[in-house]
MMTF fields as JSON, N, C-alpha, C and O atoms, coordinates in Angstrom:
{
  "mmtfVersion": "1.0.0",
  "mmtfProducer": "UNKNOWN",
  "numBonds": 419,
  "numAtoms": 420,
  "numGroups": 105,
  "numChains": 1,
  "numModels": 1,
  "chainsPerModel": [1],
  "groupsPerChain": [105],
  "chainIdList": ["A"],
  "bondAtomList": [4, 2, 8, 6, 12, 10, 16, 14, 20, 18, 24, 22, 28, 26, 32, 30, 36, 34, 40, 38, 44, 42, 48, 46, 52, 50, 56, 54, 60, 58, 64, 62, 68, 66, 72, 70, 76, 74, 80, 78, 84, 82, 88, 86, 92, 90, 96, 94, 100, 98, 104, 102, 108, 106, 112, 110, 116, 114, 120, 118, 124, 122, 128, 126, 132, 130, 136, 134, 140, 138, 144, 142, 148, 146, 152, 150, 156, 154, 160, 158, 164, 162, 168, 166, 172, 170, 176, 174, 180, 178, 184, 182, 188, 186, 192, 190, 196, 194, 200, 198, 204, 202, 208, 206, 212, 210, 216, 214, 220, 218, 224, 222, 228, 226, 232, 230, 236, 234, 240, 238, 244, 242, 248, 246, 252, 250, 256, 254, 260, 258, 264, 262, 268, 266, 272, 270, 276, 274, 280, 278, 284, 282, 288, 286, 292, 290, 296, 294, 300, 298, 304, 302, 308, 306, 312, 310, 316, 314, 320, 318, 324, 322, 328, 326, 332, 330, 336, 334, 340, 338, 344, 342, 348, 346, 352, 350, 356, 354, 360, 358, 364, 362, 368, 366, 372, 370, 376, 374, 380, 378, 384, 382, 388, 386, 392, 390, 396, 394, 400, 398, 404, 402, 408, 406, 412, 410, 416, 414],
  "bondOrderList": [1, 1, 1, 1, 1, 1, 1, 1, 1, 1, 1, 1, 1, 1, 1, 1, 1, 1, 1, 1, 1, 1, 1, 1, 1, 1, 1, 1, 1, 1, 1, 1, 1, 1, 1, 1, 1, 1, 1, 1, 1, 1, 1, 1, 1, 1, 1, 1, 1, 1, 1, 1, 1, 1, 1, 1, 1, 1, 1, 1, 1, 1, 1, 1, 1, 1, 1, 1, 1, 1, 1, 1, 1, 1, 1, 1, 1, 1, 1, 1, 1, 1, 1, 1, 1, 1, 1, 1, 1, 1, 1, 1, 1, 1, 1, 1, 1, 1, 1, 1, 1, 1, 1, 1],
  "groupList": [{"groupName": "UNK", "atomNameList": ["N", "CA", "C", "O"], "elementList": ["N", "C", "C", "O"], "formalChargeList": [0, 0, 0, 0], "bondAtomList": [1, 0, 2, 1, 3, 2], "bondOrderList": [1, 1, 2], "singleLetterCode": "X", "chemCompType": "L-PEPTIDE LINKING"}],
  "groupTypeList": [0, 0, 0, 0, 0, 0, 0, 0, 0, 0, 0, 0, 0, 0, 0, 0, 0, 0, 0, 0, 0, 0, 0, 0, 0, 0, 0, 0, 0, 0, 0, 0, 0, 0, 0, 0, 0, 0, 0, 0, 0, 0, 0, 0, 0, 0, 0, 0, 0, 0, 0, 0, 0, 0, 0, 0, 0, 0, 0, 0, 0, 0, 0, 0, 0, 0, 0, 0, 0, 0, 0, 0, 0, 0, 0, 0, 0, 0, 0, 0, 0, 0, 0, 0, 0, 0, 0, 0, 0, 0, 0, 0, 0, 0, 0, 0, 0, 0, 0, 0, 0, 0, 0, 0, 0],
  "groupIdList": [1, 2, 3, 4, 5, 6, 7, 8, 9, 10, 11, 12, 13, 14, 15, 16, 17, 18, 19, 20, 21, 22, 23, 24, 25, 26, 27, 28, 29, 30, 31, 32, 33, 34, 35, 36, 37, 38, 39, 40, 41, 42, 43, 44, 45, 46, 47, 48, 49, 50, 51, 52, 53, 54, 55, 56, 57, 58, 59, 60, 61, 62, 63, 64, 65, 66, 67, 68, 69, 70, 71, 72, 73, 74, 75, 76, 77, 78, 79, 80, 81, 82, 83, 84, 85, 86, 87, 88, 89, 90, 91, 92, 93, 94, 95, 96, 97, 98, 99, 100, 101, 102, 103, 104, 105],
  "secStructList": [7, 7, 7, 7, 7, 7, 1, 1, 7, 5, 7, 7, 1, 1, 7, 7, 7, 5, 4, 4, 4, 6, 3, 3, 3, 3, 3, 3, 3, 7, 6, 6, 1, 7, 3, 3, 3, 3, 3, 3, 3, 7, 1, 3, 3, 3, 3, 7, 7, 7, 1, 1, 7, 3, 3, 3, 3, 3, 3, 3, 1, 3, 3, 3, 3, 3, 3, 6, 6, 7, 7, 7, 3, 3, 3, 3, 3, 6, 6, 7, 5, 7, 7, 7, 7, 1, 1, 7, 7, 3, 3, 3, 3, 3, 1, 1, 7, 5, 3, 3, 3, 3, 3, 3, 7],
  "xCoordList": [7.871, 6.991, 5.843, 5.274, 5.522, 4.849, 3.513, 3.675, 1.911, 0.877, 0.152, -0.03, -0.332, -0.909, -2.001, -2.529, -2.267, -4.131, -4.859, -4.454, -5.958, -6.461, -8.221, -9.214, -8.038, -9.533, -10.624, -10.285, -11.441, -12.597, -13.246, -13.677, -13.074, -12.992, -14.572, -15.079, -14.806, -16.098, -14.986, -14.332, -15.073, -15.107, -15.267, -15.143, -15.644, -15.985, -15.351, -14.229, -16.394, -16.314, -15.896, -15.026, -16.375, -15.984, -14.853, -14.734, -13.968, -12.199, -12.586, -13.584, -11.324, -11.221, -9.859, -8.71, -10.182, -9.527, -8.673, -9.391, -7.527, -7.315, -6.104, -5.637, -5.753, -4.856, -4.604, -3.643, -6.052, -6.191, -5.489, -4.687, -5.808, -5.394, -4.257, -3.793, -3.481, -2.167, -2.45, -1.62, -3.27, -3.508, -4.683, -5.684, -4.883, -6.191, -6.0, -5.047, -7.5, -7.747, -8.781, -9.67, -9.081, -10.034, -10.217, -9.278, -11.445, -11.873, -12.106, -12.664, -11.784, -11.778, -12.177, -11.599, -13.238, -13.329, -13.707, -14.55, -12.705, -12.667, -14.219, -15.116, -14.104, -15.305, -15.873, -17.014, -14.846, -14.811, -14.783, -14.635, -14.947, -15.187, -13.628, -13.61, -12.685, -11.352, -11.508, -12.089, -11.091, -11.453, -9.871, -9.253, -9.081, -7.748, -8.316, -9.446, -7.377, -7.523, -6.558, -5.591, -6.222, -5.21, -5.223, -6.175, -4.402, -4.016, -2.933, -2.16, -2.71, -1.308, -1.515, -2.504, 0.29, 0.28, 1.47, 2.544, 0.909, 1.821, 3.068, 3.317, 3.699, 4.724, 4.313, 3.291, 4.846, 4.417, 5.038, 5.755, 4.612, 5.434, 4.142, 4.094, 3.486, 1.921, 2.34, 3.361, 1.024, 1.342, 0.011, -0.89, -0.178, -1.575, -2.069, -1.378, -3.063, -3.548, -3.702, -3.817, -3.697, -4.338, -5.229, -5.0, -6.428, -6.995, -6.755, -6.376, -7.047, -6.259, -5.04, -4.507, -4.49, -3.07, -3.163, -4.132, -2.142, -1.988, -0.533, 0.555, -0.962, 0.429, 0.24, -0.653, 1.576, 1.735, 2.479, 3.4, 1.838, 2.774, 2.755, 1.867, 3.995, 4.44, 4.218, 4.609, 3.603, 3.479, 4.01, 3.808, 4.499, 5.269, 5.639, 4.926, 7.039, 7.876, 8.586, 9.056, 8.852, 9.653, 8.895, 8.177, 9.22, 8.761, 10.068, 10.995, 9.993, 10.538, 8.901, 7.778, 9.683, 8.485, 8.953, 10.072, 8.188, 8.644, 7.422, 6.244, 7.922, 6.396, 6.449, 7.454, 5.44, 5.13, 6.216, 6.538, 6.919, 8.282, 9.338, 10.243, 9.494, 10.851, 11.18, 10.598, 12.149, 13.515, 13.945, 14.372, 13.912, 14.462, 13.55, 12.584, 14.011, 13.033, 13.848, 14.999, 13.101, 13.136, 13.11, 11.958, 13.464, 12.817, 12.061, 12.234, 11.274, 10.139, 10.053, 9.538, 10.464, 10.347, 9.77, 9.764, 9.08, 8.159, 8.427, 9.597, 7.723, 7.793, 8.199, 8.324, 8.315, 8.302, 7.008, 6.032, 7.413, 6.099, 6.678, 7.736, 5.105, 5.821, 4.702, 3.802, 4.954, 3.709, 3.601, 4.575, 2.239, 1.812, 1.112, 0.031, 1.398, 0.625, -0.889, -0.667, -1.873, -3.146, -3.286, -2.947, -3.725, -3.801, -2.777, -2.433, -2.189, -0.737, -1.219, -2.27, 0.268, 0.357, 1.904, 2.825, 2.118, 3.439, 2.899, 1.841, 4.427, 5.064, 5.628, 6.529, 4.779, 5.82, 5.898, 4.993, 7.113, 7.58, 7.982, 8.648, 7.271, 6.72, 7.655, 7.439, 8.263, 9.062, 8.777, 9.107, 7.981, 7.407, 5.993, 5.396, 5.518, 4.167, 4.476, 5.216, 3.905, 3.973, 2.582, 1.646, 2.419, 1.349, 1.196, 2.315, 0.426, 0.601, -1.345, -2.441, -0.758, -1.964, -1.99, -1.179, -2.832, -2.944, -3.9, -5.102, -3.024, -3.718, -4.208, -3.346, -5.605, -6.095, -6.302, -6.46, -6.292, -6.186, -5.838, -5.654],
  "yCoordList": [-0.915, -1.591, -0.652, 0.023, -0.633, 0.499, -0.528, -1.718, 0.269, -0.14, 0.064, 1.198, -1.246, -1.592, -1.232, -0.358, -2.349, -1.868, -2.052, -2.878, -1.371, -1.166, -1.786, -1.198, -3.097, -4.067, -3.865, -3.602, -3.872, -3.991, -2.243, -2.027, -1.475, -0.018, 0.812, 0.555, 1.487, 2.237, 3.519, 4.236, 3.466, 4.96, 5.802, 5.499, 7.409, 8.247, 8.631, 9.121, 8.291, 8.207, 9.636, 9.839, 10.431, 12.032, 12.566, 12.602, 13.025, 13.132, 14.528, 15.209, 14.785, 15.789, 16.655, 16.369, 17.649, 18.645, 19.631, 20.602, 19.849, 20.964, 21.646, 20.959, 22.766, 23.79, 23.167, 22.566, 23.666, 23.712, 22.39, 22.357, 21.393, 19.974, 19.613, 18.766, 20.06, 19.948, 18.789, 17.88, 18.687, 17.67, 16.903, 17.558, 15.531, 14.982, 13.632, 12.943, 13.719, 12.151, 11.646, 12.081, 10.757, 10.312, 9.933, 9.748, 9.911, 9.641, 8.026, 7.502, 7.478, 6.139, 6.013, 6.48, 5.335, 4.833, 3.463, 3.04, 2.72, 1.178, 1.146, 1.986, -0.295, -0.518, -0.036, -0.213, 0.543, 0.615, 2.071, 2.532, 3.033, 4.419, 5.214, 6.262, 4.415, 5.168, 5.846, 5.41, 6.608, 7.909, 7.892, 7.899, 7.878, 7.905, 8.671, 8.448, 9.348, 9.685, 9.187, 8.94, 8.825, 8.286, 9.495, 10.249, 9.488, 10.38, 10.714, 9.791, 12.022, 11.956, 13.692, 14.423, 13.969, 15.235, 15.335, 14.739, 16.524, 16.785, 17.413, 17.859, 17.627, 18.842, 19.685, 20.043, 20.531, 21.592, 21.778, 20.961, 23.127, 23.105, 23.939, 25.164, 23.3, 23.556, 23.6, 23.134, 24.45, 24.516, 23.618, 23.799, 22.843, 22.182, 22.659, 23.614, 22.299, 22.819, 21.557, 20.561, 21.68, 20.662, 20.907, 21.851, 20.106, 20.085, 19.086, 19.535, 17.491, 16.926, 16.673, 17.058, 15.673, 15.152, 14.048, 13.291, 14.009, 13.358, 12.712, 13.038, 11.568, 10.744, 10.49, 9.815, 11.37, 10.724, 9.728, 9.622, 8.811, 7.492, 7.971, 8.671, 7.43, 7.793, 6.096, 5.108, 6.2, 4.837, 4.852, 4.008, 5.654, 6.004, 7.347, 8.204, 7.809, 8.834, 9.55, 8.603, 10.301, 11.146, 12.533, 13.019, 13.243, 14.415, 15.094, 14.371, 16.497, 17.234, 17.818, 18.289, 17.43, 18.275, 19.244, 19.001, 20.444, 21.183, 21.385, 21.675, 21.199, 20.942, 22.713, 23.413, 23.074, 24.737, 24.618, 23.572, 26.087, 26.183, 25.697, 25.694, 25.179, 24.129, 25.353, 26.411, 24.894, 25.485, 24.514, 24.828, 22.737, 21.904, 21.471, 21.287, 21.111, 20.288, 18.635, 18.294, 18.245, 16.529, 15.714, 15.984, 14.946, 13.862, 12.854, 12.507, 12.35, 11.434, 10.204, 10.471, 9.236, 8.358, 7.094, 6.596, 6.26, 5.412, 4.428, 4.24, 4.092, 3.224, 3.85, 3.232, 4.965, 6.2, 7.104, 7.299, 7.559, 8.019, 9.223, 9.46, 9.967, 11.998, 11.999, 11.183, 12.819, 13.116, 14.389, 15.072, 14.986, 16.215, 17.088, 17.523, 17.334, 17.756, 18.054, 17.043, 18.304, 18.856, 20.464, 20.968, 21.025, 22.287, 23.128, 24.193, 22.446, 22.911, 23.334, 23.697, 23.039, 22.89, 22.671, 23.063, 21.981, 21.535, 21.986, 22.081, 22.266, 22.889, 21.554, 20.972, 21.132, 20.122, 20.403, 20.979, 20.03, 20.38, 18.684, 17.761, 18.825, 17.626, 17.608, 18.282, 16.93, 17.267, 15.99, 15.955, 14.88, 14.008, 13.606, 14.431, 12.566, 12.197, 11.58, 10.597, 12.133, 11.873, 10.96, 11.653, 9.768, 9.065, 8.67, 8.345, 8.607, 8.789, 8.614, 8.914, 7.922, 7.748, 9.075, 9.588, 9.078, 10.143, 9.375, 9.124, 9.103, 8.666, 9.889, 10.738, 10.15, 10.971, 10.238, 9.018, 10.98, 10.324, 11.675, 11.256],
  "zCoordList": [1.78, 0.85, 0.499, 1.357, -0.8, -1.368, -1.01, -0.739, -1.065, -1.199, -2.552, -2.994, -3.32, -4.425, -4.857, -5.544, -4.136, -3.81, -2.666, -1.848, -2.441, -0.998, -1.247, -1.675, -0.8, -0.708, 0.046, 1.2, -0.06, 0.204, 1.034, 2.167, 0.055, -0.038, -0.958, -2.05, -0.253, -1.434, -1.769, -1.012, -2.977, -3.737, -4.4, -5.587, -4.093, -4.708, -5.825, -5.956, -6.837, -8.415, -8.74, -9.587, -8.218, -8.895, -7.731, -6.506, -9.189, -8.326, -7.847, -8.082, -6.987, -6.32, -6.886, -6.552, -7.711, -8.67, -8.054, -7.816, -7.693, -6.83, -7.881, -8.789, -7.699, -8.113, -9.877, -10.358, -10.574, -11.989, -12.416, -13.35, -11.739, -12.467, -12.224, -12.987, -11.202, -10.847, -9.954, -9.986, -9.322, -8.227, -8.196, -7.906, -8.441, -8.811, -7.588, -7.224, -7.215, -6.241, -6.092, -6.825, -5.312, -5.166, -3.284, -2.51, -3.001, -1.519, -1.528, -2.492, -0.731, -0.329, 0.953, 1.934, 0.935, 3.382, 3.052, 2.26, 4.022, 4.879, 5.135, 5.203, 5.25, 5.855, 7.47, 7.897, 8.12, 9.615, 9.797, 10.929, 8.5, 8.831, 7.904, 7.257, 8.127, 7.922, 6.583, 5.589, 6.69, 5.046, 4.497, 5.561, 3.653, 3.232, 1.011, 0.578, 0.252, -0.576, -1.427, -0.707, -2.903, -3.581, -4.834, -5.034, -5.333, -5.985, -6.962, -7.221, -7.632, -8.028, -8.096, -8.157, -8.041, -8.158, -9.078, -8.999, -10.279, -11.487, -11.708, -10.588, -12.201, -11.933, -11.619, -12.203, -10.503, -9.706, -8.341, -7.764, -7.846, -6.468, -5.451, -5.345, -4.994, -4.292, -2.751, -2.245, -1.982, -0.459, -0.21, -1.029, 0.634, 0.75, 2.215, 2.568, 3.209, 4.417, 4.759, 4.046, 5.984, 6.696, 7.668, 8.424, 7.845, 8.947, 10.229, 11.31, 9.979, 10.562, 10.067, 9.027, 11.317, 10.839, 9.542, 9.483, 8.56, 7.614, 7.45, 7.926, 6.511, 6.329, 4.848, 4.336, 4.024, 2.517, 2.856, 3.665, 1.95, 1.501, -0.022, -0.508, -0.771, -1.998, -2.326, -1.705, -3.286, -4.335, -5.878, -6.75, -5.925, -7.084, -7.25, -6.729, -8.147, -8.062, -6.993, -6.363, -6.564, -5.888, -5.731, -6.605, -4.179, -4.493, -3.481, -3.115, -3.117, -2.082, -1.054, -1.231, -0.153, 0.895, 2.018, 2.47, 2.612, 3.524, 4.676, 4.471, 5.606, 6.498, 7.098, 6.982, 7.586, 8.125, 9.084, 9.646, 9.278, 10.284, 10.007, 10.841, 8.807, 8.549, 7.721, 7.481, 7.431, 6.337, 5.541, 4.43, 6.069, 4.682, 4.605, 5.345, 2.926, 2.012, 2.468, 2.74, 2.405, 2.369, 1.295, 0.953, 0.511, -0.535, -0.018, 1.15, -0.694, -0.39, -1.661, -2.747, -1.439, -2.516, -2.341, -1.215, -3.699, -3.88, -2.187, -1.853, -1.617, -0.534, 1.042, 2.1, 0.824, 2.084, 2.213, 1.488, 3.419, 3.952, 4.952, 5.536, 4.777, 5.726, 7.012, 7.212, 7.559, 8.476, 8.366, 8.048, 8.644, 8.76, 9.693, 9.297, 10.523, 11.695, 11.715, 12.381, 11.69, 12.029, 12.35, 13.42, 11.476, 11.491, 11.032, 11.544, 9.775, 9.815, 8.098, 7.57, 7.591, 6.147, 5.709, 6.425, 4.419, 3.533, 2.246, 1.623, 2.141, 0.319, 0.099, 0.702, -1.067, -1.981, -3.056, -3.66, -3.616, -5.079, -5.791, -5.324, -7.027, -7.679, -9.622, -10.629, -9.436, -11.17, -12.312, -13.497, -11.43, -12.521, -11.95, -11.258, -12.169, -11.185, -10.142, -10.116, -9.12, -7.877, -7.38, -6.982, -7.375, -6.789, -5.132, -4.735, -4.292, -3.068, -2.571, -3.045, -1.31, -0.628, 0.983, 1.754, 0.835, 1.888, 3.146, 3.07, 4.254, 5.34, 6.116, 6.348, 6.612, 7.146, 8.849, 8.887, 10.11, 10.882, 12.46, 13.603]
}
């Protein structure tokens, strides 16, 4: 089950721009501290970093992902979800819009 919308949330009005407009979001935190980002990413095939661990959830489209040390790509589609280690980084490759919440954690 994909997630819609996320209630009773503050968020930061000015998006967060990464690799020349390929990747646009926004910062969101719960009332209880939790920080998570929503977003979309364009056609493209980007490496991202991580600091902590992260979880895409896909809320619309499809992507391929490759986490650091891997060799396969994976698909990821609307109502699935990846994990990402902490201190790591993933290659995803994106061929329509990719919308997705990013659990930070």
């Amino acid at each position: 089950m994909t997630t819609d919308t996320l209630n009773g949330i503050a968020v930061t009005t000015r998006a967060n721009v990464y690799f020349d407009g390929k990747c646009v979001s926004h910062s969101v935190t719960f009332p209880d501290g939790t920080k998570k980002s929503v977003g979309v990413i364009l056609p493209a095939s980007l490496t991202f970093n991580t600091g902590a661990p992260e979880i895409m959830e896909c809320v619309a489209g499809d992507c391929e992902y490759r986490l650091a040390g891997s060799d396969a790509w994976i698909r990821s589609s609307a109502g699935e979800k990846f994990s990402v280690p902490g201190n790591s980084s993933f290659e995803i490759r994106v061929t329509g819009a990719y919308h997705y919440i990013c659990h930070f954690g």
